[in-house]
VOVEXBA-263142 format. One record per residue: residue in one letter; x, y, z of N, C-alpha, C, CB in turn. Coordinates in pm, whole numbers, plus 50000, padded with zeros to 5 digits. Atoms other than C-alpha are relative to their C-alpha. Glycine has a CB too. Layout:
# VOVEXBA-263142
SITE   residuo     n.X     n.Y     n.Z    ca.X    ca.Y    ca.Z     c.X     c.Y     c.Z    cb.X    cb.Y    cb.Z
SITE         A       X       Y       Z       X       Y       Z       X       Y       Z       X       Y       Z
...
# end
This chain:
# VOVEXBA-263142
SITE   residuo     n.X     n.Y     n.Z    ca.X    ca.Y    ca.Z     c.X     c.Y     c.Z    cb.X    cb.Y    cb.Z
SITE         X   49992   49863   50046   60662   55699   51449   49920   50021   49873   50145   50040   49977
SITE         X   50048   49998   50121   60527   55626   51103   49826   49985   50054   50077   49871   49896
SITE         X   50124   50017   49953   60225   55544   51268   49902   50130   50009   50018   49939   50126
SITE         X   50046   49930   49943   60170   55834   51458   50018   50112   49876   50053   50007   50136
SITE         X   50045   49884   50129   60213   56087   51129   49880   49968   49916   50121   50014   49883
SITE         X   50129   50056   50086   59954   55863   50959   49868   50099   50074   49971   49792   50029
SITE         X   50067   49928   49928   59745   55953   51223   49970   50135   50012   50031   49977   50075
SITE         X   49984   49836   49976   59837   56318   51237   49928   50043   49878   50172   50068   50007
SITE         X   50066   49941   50103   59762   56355   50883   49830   49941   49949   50107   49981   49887
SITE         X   50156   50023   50019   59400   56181   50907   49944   50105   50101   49944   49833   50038
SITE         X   50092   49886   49943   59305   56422   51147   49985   50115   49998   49994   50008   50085
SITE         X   50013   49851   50135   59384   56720   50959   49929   49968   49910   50134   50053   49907
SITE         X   50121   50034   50075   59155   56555   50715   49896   50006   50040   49994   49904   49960
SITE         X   50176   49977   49967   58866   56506   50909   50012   50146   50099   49908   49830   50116
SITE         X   50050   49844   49915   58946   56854   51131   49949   50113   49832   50209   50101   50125
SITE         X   50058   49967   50127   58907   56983   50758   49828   49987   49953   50079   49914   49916
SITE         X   50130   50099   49993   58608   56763   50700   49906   50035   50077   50024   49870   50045
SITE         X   50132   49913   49871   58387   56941   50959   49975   50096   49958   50032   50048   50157
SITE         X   50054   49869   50044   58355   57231   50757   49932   49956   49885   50106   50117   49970
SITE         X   50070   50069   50108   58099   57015   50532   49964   50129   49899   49858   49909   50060
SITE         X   50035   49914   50125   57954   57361   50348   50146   50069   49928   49886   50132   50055
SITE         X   49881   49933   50076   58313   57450   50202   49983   49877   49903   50170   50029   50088
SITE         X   49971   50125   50101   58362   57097   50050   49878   49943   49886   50033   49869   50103
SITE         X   50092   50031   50128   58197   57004   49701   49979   49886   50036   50049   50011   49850
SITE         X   50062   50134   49986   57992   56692   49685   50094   49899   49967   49881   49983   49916
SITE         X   49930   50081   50063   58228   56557   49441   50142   49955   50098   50025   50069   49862
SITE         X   49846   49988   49926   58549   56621   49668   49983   49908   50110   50050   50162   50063
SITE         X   50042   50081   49913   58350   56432   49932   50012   49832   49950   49862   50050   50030
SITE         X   50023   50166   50069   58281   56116   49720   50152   49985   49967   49879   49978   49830
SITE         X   49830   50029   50050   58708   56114   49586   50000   49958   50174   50138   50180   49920
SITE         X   49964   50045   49843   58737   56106   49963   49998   49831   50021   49871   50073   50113
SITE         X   50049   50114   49956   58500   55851   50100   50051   49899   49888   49844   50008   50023
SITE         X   49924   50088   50120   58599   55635   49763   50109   49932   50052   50058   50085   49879
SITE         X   49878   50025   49937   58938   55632   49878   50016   49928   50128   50053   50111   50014
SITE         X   50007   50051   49887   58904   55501   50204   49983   49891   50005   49936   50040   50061
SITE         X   49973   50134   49971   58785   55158   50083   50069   49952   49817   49829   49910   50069
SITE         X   49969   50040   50104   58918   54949   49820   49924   49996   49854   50028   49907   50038
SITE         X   50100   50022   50120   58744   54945   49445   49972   49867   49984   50050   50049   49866
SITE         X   50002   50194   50003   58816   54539   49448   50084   49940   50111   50081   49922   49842
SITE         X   49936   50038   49842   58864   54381   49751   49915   49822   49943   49904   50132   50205
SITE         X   50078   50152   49899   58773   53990   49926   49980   50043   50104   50084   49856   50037
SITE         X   50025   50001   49864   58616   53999   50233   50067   49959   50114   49917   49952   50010
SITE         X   49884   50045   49897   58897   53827   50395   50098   50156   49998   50106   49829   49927
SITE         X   49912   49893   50033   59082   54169   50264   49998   50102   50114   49962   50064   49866
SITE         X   50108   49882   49943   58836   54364   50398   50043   49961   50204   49763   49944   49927
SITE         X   49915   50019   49872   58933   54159   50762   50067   50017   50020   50026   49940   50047
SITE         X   49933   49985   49958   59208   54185   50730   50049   50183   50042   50053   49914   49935
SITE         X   50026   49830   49999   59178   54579   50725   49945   49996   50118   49898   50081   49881
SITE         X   50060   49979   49839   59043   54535   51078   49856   50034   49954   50082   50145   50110
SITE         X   50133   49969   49975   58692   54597   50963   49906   49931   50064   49953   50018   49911
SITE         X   50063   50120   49920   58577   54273   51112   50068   50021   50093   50002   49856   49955
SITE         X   50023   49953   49849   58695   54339   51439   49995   50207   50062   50155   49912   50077
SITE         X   50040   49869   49903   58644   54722   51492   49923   50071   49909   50128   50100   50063
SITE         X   50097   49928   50073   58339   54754   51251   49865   49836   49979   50095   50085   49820
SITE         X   50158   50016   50017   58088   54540   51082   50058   49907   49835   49873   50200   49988
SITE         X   50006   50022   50146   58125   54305   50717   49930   49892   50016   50128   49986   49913
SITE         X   50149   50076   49974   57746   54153   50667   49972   49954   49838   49851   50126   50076
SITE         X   50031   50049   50161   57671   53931   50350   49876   50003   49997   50046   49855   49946
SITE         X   50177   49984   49990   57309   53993   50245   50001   50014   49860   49912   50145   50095
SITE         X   50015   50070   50111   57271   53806   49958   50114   50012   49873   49870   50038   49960
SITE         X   49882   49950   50062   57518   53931   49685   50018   50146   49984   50009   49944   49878
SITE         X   49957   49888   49984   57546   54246   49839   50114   50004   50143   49870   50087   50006
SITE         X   49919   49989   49879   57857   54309   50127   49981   50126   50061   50141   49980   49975
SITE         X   50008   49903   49957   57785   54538   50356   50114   50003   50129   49860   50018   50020
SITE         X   49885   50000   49946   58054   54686   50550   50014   50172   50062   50111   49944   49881
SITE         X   50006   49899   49922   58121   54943   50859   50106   49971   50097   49868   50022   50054
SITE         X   49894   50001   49986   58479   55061   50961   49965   50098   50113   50087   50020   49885
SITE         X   50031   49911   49883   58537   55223   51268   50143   50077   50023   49945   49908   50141
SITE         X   49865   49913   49994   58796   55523   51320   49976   50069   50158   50013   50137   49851
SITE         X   50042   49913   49887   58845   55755   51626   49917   50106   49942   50120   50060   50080
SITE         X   50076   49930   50049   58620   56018   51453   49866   49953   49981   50050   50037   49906
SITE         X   50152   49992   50063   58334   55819   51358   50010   49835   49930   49973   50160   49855
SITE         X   50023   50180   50061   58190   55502   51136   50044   50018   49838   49787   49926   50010
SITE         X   50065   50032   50129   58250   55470   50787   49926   49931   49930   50041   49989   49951
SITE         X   50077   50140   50023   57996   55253   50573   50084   50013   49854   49791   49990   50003
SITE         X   49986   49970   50159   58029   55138   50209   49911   49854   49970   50197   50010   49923
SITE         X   50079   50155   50091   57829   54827   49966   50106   49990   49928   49838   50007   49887
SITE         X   49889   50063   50093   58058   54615   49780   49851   49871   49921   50185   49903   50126
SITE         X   50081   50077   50009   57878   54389   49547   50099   49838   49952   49887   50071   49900
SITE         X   49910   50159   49998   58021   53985   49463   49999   50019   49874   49935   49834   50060
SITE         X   49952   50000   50175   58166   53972   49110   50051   49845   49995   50158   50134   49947
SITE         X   49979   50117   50030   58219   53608   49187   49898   49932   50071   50128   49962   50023
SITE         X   50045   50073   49935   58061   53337   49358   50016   49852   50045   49928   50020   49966
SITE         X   49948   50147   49939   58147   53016   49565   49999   49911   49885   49899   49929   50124
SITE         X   49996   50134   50009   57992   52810   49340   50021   50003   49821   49852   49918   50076
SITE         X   49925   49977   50100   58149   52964   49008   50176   49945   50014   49978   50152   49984
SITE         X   49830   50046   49940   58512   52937   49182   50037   49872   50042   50044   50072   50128
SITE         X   49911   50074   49897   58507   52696   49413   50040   50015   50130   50095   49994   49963
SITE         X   49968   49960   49882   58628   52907   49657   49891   50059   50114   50090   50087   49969
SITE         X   50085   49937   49857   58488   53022   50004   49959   50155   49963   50116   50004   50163
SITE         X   50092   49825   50003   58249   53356   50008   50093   50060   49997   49899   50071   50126
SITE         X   49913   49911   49992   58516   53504   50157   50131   50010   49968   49996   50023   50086
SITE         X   49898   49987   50083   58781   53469   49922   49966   50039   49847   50069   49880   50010
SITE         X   50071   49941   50193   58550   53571   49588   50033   50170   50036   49739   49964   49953
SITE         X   49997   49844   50019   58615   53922   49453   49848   50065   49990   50084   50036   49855
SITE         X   50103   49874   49949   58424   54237   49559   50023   50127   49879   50056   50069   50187
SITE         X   49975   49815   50074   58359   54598   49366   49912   50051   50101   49931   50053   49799
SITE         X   50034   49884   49956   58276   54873   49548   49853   50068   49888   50154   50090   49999
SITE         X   50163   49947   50063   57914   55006   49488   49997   50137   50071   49838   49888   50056
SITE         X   50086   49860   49977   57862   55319   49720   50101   50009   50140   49784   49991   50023
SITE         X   49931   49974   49805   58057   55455   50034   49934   50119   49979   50212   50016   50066
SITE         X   50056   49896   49942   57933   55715   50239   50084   50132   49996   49969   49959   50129
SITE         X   49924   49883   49964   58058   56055   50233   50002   50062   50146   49957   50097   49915
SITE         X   49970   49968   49856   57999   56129   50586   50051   49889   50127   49873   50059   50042
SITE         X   49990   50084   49867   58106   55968   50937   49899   50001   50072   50097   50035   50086
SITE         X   50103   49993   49970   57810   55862   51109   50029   49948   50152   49909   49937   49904
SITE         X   49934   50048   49865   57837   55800   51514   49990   49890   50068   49976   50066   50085
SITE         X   49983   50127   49945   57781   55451   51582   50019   49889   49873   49871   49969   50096
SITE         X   50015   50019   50105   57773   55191   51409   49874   49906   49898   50106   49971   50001
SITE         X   50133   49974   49979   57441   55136   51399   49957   50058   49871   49975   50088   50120
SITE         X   50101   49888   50055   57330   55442   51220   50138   50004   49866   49953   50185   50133
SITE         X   49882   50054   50125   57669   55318   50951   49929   49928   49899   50125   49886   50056
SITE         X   50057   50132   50053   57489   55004   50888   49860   50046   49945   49988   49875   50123
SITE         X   50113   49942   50086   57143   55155   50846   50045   50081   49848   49923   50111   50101
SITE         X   49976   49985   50176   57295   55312   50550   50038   49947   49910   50055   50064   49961
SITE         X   49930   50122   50059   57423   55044   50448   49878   49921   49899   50061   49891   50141
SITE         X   50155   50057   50042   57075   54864   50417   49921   50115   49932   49905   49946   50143
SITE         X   50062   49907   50079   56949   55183   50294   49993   50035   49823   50050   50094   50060
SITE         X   49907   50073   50102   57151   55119   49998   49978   49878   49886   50088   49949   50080
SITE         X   50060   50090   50034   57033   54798   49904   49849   49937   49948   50034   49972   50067
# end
């Protein structure tokens, strides 16, 4: 049940969200922002299902990363604030910051990821 209100109330967001010339740029970016973490691990980030119903690509000490909803793709760049061989630990247990998410949903995820690299 909790589920299905989650649900209910994301798609009053994005049925909102389709009227792109009402919404300020800024109101867009609080959005997209929100959607991924400011400091994450990439294991985090899996575990968020983005590794199986999206996309999280290491390209060099940048993370690129593409979430998949019923509406659409989200992208975002995270960059590495650590590194294996500072820690110790595995890639994917070093901390992430958030560099750039997308304000729009883009329809594959494909054309996610190109912005992704666009980015970079």
């Amino acid at each position: 049940m909790t589920c299905y209100i989650l649900r209910l109330e994301t798609y009053m967001y994005m049925a909102e969200g389709n009227n792109l010339h009402t919404e300020s740029e800024e109101h867009k970016m609080k959005n997209a922002e929100a959607r991924w973490p400011k400091t994450t691990t990439m294991e985090h980030l899996d575990e968020m299902r983005f590794g199986t119903s999206g996309a999280i690509l290491r390209y060099g000490e940048q993370i690129l990363v593409v979430g998949m909803e019923c509406w659409g793709f989200h992208a975002a760049v995270y960059e590495m604030v650590e590194t294996p061989e500072e820690t110790g630990l595995a890639d994917i247990e070093c901390r992430l910051n958030l560099v750039e998410a997308a304000t729009e949903l883009f329809e594959d995820g494909g054309h996610a990821m190109a912005w992704c690299m666009k980015r970079i």
